[in-house]
C-alpha positions as CSV (number, residue, x, y, z in Angstrom):
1,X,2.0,21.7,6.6
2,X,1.7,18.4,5.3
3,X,0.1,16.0,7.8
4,X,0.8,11.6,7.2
5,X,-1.8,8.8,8.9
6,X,-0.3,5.6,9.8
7,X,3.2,6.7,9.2
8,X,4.9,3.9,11.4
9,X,3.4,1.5,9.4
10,X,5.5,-0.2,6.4
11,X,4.4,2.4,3.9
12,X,4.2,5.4,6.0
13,X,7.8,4.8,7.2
14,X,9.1,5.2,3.6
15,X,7.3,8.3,3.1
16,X,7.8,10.4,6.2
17,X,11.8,9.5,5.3
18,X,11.5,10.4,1.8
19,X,9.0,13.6,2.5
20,X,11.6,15.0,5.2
21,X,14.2,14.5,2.7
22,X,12.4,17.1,0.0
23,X,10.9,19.4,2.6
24,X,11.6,20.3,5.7
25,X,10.9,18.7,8.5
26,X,8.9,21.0,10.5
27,X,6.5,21.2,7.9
28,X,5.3,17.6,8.4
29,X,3.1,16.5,11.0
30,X,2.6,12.4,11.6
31,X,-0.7,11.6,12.8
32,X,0.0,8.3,14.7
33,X,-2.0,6.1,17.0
34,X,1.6,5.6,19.0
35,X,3.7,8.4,19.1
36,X,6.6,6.9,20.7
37,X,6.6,4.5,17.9
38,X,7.6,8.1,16.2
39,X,10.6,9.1,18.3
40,X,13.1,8.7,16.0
41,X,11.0,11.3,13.3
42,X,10.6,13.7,16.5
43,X,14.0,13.7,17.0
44,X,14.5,15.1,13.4
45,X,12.7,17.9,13.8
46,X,8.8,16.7,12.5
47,X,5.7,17.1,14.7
48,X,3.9,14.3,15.8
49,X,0.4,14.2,16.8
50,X,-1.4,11.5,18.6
51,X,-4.4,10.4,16.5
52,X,-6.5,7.3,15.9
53,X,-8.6,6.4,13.1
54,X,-11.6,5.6,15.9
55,X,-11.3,8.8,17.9
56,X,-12.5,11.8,15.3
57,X,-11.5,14.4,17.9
58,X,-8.0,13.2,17.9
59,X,-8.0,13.3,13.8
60,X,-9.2,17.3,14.1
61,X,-6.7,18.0,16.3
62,X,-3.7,16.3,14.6
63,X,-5.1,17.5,11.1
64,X,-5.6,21.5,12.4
65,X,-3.8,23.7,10.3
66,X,-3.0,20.9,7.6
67,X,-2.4,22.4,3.9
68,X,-2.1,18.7,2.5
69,X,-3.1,15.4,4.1
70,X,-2.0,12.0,3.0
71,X,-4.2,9.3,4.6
72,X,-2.5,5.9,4.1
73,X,-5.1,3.5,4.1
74,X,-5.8,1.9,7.8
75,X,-4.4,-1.5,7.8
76,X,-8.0,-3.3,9.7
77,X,-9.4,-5.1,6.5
78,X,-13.2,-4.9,7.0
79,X,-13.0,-1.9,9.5
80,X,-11.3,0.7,7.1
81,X,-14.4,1.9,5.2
82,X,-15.3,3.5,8.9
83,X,-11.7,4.4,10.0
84,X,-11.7,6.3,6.6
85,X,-14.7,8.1,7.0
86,X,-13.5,9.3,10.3
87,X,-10.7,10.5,8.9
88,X,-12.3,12.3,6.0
89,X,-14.9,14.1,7.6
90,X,-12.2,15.7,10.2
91,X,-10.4,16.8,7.5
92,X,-13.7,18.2,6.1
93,X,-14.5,19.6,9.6
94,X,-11.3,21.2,10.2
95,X,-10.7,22.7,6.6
96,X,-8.0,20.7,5.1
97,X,-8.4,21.5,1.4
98,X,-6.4,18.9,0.0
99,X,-5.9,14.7,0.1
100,X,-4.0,12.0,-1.1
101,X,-5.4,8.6,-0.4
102,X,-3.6,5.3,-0.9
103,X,-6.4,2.9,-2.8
104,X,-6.2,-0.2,-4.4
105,X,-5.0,-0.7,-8.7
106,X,-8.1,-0.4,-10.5
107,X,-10.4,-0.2,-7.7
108,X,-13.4,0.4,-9.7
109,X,-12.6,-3.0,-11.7
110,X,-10.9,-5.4,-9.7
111,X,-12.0,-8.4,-8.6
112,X,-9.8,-8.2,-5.1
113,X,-12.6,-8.3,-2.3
114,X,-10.4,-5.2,-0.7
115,X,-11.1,-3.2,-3.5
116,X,-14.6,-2.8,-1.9
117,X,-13.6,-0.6,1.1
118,X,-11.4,1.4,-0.9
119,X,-13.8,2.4,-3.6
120,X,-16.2,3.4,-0.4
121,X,-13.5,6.1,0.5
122,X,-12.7,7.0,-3.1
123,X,-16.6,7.6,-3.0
124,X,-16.5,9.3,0.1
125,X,-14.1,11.7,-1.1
126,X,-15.7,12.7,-4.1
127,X,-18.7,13.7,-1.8
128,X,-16.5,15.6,0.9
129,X,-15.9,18.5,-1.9
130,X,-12.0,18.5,-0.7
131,X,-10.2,18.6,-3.8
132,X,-8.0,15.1,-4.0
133,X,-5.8,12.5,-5.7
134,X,-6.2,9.0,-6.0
135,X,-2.6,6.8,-5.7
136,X,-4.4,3.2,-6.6
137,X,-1.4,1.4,-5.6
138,X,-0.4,-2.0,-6.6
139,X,0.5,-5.0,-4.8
140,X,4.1,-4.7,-3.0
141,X,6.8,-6.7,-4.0
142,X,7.6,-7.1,-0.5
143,X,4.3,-9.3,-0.2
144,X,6.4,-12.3,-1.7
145,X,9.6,-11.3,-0.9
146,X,8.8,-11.2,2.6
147,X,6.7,-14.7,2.9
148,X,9.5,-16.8,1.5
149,X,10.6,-19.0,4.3
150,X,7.3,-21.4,3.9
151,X,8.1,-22.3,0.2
152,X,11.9,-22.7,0.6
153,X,10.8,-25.3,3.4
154,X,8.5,-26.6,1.2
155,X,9.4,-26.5,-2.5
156,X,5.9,-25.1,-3.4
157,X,4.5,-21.7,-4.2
158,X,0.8,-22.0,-3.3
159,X,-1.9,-19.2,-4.9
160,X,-4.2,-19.1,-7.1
161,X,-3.7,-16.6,-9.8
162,X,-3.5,-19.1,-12.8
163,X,-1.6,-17.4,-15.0
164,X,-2.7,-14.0,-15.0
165,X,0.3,-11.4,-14.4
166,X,1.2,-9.3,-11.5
167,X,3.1,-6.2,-11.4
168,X,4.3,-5.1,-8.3
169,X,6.9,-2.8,-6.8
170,X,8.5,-2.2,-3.7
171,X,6.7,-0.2,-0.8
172,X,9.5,2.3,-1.3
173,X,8.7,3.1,-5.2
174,X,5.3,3.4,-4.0
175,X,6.2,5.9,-0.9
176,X,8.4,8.2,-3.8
177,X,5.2,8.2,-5.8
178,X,3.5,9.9,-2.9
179,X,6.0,12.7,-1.8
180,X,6.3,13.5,-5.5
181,X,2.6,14.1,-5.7
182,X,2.4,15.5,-2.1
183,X,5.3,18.1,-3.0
184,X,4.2,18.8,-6.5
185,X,1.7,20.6,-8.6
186,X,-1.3,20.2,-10.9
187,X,-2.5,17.3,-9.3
188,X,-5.8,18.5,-8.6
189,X,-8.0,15.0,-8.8
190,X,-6.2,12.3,-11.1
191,X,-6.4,9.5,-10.5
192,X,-2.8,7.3,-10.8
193,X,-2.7,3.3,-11.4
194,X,0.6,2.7,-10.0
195,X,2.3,-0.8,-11.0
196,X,5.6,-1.5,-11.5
197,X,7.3,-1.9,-14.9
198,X,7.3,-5.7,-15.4
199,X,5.1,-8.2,-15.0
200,X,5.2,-11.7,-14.4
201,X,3.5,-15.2,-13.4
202,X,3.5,-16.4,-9.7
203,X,5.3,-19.3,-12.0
204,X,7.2,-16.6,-13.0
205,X,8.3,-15.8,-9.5
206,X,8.7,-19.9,-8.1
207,X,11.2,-19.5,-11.1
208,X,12.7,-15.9,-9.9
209,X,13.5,-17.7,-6.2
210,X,14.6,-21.2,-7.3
211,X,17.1,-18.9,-9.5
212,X,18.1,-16.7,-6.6
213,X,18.3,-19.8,-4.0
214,X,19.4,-22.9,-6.1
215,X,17.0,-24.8,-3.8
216,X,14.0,-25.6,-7.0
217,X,10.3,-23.8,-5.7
218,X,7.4,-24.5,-8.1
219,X,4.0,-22.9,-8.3
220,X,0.8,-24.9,-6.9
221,X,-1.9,-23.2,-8.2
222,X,-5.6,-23.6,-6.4
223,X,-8.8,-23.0,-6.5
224,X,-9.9,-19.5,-4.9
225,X,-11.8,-21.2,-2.2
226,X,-9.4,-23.8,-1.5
227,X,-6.6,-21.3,-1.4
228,X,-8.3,-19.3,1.2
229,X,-9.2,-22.3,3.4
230,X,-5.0,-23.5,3.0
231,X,-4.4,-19.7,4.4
232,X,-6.9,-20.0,7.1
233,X,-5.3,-23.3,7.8
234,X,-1.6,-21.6,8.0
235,X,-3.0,-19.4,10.9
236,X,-3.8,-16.2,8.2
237,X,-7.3,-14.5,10.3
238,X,-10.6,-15.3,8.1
239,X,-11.1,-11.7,6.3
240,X,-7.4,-11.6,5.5
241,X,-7.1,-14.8,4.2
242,X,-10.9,-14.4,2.0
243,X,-8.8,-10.6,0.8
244,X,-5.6,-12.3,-0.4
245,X,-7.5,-15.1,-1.7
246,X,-9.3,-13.0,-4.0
247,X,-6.6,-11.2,-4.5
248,X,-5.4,-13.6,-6.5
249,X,-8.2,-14.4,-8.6
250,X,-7.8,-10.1,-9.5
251,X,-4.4,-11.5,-10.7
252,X,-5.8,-13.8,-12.6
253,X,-8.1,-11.6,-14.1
254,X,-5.5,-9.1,-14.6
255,X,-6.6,-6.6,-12.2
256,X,-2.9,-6.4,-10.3
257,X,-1.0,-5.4,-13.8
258,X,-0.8,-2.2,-15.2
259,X,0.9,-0.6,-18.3
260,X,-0.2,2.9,-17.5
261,X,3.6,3.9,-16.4
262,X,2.0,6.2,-14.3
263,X,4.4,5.1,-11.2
264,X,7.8,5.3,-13.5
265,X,6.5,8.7,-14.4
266,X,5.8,9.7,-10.9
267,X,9.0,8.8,-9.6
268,X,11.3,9.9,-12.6
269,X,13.3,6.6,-13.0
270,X,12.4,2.4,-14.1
271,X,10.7,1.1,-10.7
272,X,12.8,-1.3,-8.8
273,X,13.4,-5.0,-10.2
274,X,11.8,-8.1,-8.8
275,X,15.6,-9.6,-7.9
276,X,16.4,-6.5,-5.8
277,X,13.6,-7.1,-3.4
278,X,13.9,-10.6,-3.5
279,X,17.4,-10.8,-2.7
280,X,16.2,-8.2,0.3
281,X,13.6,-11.4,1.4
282,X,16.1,-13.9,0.9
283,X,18.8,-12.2,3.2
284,X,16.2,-11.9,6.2
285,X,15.2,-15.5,6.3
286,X,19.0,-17.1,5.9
């Protein structure tokens, strides 16, 4: 039985469709705060299980019986240090021998202020005795490719990463990393950096759009503090804005690239181009 956390979210989606696609789907369990967000998985055959990452007795209930457990980090920046101790001492609780946790790229280096409440759960982990892998997942392409209506209205990429490289992939790269490490062997406590294959500039990617749109985008680089107050300012919450503010300046420090290959390798093929995704982003906001 494999058991997934927040599998309606973005990630979790790409999983559960790639796990029940290399298992069968009675042997996964979803573990979701809204199970009729779920339906459509119940429908194909896999168990869902109401759980939330506040309510430990929901967690030992959903996690019973659970040979694997993939917890997807909770998405409630400044919250998930708790949320994930919930979740690991359940599984600790209920006998669950083995986890896969989504962290952050170099969590024990990066300069990102999430990395903080990631390397608390890594930590946490290593104390709960349960045998475990780390997936330190990169940024997701889908972070620009999805916010590109502001700077095709405005001509401007705003951030404030310098030059320092990036080197995402698309959530679904990421989710084939997982099932390949959930349905696999010999992964008793690595710990994967998982980037994509190529790097590039935020300049890099105002160049990437204006070449996919015609319509010219530069970059606009900024201070980390001003950067953060021009998200705040956009209607981003405080926390999220100060996290993807910071996240920058891990960019910038090179804390978001990776030349490991440890994601290529996981998934057996080249991770999927910048364009692809873009040209995704681009469609949604025409």
């Amino acid at each position: 039985m494999i058991v997934v956390t927040g599998a309606t979210g973005h990630l979790g989606t790409h999983v559960v469709e790639q796990l029940i696609e290399a298992v069968p789907a009675s042997t996964v369990r979803l573990a979701v705060r809204s199970p009729d967000k779920a339906a459509a998985f119940a429908a194909r055959g896999v168990q869902v299980a109401a759980a939330d990452y506040t309510d430990p007795e929901s967690l030992r209930r959903a996690f019973e019986g659970a040979d694997k457990l993939l917890l997807i980090s909770s998405p409630a920046v400044g919250q998930r240090a708790a949320h994930h101790g919930n979740v690991v001492n359940a599984a600790r609780e209920v006998g669950v021998p083995w986890i896969a946790y989504t962290s952050i790229l170099h969590a024990d280096t990066s300069h990102s202020a999430l990395a903080e409440e990631h390397l608390q759960t890594e930590a946490m982990l290593r104390q709960s005795g349960i045998d475990h892998v780390l997936l330190r997942n990169g940024w997701y392409t889908e972070n620009y490719a999805e916010n590109l209506a502001m700077p095709l209205k405005t001509g401007k990429l705003y951030g404030a990463a310098g030059e320092g490289r990036v080197a995402p992939a698309p959530r679904a790269d990421y989710a084939a990393a997982a099932v390949a490490v959930l349905t696999g062997s010999g992964h008793a406590d690595p710990v994967y950096e998982l980037a994509g294959d190529t790097a590039f500039t935020l300049a890099d990617l105002a160049a990437a759009v204006t070449a996919e749109t015609g319509q010219k985008v530069v970059y606009v680089d900024l201070p980390e503090t001003d950067y953060e107050q021009a998200l705040v300012n956009a209607g981003v919450p405080g926390p999220m804005a100060h996290a993807l503010a910071t996240s920058d300046t891990a960019i910038a420090h090179g804390d978001l690239d990776d030349r490991s290959g440890d994601l290529s390798r996981l998934i057996g093929r080249s991770t999927t181009p910048l364009r692809d995704t873009l040209r995704a982003g681009l469609a949604a906001v025409a």
